[in-house]
C-alpha positions in Angstrom: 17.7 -3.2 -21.9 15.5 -0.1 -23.1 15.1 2.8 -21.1 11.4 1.3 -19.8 13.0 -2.0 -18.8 15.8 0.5 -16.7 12.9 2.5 -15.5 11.1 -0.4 -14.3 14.1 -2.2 -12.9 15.0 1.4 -10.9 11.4 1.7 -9.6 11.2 -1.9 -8.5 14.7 -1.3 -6.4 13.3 2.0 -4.9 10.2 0.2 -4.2 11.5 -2.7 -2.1 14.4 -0.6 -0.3 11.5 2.2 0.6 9.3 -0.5 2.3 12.4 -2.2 3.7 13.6 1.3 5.2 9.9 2.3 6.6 9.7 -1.5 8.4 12.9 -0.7 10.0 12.8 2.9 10.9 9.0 3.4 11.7 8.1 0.9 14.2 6.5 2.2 17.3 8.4 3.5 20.2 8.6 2.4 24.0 5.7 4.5 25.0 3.5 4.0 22.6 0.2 1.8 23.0 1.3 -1.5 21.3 -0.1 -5.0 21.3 -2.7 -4.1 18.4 -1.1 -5.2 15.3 -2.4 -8.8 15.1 0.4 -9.9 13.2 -0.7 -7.6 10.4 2.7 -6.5 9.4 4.1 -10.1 9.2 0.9 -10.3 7.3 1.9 -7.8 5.0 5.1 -8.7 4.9 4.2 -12.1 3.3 1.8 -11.4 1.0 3.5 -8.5 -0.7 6.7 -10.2 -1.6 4.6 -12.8 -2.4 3.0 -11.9 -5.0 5.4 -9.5 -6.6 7.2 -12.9 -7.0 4.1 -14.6 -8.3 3.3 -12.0 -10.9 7.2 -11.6 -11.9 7.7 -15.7 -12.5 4.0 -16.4 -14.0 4.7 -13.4 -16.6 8.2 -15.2 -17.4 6.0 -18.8 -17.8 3.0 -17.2 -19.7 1.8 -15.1 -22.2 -1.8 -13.7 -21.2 -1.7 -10.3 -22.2 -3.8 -7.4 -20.8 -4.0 -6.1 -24.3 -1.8 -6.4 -27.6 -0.1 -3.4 -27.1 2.9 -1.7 -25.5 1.4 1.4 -23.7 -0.4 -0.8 -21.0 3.6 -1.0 -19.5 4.1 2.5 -19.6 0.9 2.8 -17.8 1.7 0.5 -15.1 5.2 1.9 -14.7 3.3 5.6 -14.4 1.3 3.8 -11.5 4.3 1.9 -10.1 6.3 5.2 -9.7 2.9 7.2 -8.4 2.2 4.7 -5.8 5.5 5.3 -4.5 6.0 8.8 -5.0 2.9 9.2 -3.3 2.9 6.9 -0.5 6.6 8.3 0.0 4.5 12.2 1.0 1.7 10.2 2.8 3.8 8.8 5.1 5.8 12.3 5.6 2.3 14.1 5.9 1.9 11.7 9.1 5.2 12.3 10.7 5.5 10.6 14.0 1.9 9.0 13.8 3.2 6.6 11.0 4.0 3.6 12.3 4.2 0.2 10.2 3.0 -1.9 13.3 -0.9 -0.8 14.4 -0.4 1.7 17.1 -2.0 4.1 19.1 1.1 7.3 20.1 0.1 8.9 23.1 -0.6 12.0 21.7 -2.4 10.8 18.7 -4.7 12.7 16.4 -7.1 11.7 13.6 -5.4 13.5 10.4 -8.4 14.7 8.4 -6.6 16.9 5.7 -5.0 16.3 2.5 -5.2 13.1 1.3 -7.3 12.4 4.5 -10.2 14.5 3.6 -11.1 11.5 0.8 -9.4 8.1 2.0 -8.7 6.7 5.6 -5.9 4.8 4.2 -4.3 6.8 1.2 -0.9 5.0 2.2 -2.4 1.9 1.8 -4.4 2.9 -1.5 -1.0 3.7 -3.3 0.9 1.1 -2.4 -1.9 -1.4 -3.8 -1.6 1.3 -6.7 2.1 0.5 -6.9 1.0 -2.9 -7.0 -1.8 -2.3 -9.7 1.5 -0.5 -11.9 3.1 -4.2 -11.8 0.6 -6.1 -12.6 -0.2 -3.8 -16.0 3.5 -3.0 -16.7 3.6 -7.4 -16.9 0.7 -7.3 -19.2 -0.7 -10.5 -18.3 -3.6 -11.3 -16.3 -2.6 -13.8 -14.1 0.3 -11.5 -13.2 -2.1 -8.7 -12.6 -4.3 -11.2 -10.1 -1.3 -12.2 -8.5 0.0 -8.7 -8.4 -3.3 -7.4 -6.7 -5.4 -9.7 -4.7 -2.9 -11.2 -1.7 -2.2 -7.2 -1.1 -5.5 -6.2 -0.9 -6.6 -9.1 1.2 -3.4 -8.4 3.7 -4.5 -4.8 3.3 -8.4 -5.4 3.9 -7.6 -7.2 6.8 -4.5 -4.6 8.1 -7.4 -2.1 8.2 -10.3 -4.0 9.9 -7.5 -4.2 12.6 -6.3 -0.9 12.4 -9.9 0.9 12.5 -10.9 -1.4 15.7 -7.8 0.4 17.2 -8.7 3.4 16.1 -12.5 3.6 17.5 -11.5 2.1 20.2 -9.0 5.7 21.0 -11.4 7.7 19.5 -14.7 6.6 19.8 -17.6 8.5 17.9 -14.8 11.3 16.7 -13.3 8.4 14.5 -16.7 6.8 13.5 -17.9 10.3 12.0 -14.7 10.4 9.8 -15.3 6.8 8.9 -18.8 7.6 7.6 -17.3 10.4 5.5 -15.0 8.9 4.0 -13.7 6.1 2.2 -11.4 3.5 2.8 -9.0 3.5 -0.7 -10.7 4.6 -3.6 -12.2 8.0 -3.3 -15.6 8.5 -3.7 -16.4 4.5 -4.2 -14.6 2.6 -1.8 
């Protein structure tokens, strides 16, 4: 094993006991408004396993590559280890309000700095980033397919749910900050 393939193994072991560790410690508490989730974290909870297994096996049955070279899997691990570096900090930067099931605390506030002057969802943007890393550090485009699309569906879907919540606390407060910014990518979408 080379010390990409350790890397990668490392960052893929970080990246599942991270998301393992947020679904169990960051639920919402007793008091908070709950009952708005829609089965969105079961959702995500599917799909993202899901197709990290899908990528993994169809890159170990098939040889599609991205491109005929090595530094596509240095790229992807770059984004694998930046998607959960930085969702890591995102979820910090939220403290209490981070919650993996949709919820409303009872002192909630719209975050509008940082990361949240761009994207309404920047934790959501670098895990699918995370996911993006996979799908180039496998270098083969069904992998990458597999890697991306049932996230960002479960994602898409996670924050049509998630925003309905949120105008529904905030009103026109939330619907200004949705017009000025985006949802994941900055600038475009």
């Amino acid at each position: 094993m080379n010390a990409l393939q350790t890397l990668y193994a490392i960052s893929m072991v970080a990246w599942f006991l991270s998301e393992f560790l947020y679904k169990n410690m960051l639920k919402s508490g007793k008091d908070d408004q709950k009952g708005k989730d829609k089965s969105t974290l079961n959702i995500l909870w599917l799909a993202i396993p899901f197709s990290i297994a899908a990528a993994v096996t169809i890159a170990n049955l098939s040889t599609l590559p991205i491109i005929n070279s090595n530094w596509v899997m240095y790229v992807g691990e770059a984004f694998i280890l930046i998607g959960i570096i930085f969702r890591f900090i995102i979820i910090r930067s939220l403290g209490k309000y981070f919650t993996v099931d949709v919820t409303i605390k009872e002192d909630h506030k719209i975050k509008k700095e940082g990361f949240y002057k761009y994207l309404r969802h920047p934790s959501y943007a670098f895990s699918l980033l995370t996911s993006l890393g996979l799908g180039l550090y496998l270098n083969n485009w069904l992998s990458l397919i597999f890697a991306i699309v049932p996230p960002f569906l479960a994602f898409t879907y996670r924050i049509k749910i998630e925003e309905e919540a949120l105008v529904e606390q905030f009103g026109d407060e939330y619907i200004t900050y949705r017009k000025n910014t985006k949802k994941l990518i900055p600038f475009i979408f």
